[in-house]
One Martini backbone bead per residue (centre of mass of N, CA, C, O) as a GRO file, in nm:
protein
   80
    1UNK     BB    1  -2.812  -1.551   5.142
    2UNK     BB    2  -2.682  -1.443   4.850
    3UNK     BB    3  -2.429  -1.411   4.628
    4UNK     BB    4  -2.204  -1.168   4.612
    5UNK     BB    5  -2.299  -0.964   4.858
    6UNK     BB    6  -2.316  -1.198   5.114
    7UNK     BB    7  -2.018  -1.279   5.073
    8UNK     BB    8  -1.930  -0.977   5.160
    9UNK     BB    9  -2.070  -0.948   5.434
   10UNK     BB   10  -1.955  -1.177   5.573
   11UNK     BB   11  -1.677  -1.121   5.517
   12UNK     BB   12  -1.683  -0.876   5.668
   13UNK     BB   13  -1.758  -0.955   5.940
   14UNK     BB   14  -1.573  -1.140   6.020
   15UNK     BB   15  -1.313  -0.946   5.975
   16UNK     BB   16  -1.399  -0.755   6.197
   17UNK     BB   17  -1.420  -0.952   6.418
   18UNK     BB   18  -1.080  -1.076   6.371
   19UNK     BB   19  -0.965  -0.793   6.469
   20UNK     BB   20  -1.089  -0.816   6.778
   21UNK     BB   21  -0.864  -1.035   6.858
   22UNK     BB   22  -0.572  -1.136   7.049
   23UNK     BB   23  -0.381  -1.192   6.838
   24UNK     BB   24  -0.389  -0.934   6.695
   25UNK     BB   25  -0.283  -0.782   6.903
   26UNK     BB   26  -0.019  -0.913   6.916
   27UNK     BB   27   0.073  -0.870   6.641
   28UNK     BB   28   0.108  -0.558   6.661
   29UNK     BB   29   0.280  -0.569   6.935
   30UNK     BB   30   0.524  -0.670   6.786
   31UNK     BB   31   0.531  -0.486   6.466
   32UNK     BB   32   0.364  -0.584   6.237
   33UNK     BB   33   0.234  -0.558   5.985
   34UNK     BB   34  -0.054  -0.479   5.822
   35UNK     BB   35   0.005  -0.697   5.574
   36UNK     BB   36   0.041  -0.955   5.791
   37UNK     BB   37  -0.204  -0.929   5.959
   38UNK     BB   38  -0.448  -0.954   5.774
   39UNK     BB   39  -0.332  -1.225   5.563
   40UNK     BB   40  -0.229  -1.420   5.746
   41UNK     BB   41  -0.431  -1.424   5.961
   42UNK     BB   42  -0.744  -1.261   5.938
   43UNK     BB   43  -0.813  -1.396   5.683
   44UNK     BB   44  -0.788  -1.704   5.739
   45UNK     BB   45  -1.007  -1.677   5.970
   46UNK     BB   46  -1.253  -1.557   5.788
   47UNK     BB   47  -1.285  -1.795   5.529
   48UNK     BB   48  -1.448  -2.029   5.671
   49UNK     BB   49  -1.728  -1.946   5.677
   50UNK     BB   50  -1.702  -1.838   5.331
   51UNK     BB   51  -1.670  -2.120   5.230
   52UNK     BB   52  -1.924  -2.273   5.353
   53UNK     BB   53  -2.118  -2.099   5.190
   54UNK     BB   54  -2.039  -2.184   4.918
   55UNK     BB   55  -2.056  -2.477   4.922
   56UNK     BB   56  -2.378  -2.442   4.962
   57UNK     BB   57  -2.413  -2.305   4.663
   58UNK     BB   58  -2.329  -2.438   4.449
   59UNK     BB   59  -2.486  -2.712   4.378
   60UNK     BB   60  -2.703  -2.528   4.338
   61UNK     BB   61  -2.636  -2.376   4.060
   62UNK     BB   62  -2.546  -2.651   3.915
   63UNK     BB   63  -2.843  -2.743   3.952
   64UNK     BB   64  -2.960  -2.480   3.762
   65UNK     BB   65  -2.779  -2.528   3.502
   66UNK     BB   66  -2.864  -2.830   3.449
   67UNK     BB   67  -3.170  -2.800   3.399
   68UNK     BB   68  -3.150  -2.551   3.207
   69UNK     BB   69  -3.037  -2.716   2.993
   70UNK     BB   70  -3.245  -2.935   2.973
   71UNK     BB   71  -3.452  -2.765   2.861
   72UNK     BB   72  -3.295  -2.592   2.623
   73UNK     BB   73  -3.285  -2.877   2.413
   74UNK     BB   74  -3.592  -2.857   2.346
   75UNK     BB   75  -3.778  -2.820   2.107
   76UNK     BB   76  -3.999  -2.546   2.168
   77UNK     BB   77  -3.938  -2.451   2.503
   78UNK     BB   78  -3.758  -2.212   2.371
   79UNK     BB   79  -3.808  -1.844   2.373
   80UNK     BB   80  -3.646  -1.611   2.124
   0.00000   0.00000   0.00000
């Protein structure tokens, strides 16, 4: 999975999964705010696998950036 989509699905997995944890319920039953649990607990707890995702993808990213500028340098193997 790639793309914007792959990691908005990740994220989305992830947030649903650690909002049924217990210490979620513990938070909200402490009656602390529906965006303080969410922000502060939640959320940093789902962006762990969602940046490790990130971060194998950036490589591929740089490494077909970088490929593709190597070709387009060359005079007449770009037809625009």
């Amino acid at each position: 999975m790639s793309g914007a989509g792959g990691n908005m699905r990740i994220t989305r997995t992830m947030m649903l999964e650690v909002l049924r944890q217990d210490y979620i319920r513990t938070a909200w039953a402490k009656g602390l705010n529906e965006r303080v649990v969410v922000m502060r607990h939640a959320l940093k707890n789902a962006l762990i696998p969602v940046v490790t995702l990130i971060g194998y993808q950036l490589p591929v990213i740089v490494g077909a950036q970088l490929s593709l500028r190597i070709y387009l340098v060359f005079p007449g193997w770009a037809v625009c």
